[in-house]
N, C-alpha and C positions, 0 to 999 in steps of 0.2 A: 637348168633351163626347162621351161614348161612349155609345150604346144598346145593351142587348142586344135580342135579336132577338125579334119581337113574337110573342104567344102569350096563351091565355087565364089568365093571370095577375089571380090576386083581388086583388094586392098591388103597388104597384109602391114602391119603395124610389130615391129620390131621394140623391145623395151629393154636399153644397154645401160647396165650401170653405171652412173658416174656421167660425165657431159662429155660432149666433143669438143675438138681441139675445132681452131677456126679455120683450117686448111680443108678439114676434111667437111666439116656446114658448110663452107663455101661451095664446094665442089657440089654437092645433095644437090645443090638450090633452093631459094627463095622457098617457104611454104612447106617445107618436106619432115623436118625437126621443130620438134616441141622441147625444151629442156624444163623437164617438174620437178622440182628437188634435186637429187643426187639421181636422177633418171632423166634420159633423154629417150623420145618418141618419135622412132623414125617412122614412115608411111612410104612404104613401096610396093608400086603397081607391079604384077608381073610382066618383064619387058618380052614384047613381041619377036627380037633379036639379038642376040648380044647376051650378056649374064644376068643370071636371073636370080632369085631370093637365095639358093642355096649357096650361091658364087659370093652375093655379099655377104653372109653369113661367115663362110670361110674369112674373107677380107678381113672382116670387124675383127675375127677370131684371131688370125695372124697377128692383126697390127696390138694384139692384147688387151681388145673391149670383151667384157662379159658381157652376152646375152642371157637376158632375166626371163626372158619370153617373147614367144615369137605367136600371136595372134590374128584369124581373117574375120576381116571387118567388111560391111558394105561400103562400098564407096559413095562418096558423096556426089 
């Protein structure tokens, strides 16, 4: 897994190999996942309470998704 380099990024975009199941895109919601090829593009904001990037990260990692990289983007 690669990071880029940390910064005050609104956005950070997640890239897991392989696609999501439909339990788990449903849950994200609407707008969150991009699936490109054998990659799927999550985009999550840092949550103001509650688990935050490093909390999903573990998540995805338990449930046995590989993260390919973890990147901060401007948000839109």
């Amino acid at each position: 897994m690669t990071r880029s380099r940390p910064g005050r990024a609104l956005v950070y975009e997640l890239a897991i190999a392989g696609r999501l199941g439909p339990v788990l895109t449903h849950a994200l919601g609407p707008g969150v996942t991009a699936t490109l090829r054998e990659q799927t593009i999550l985009r999550v904001r840092p949550a103001a309470s509650g688990p935050g990037v490093p909390e999903l990260v573990a998540l995805l990692e338990n449930e046995g998704l590989e993260i390919d990289e973890i990147s901060s983007v401007p948000a839109r």
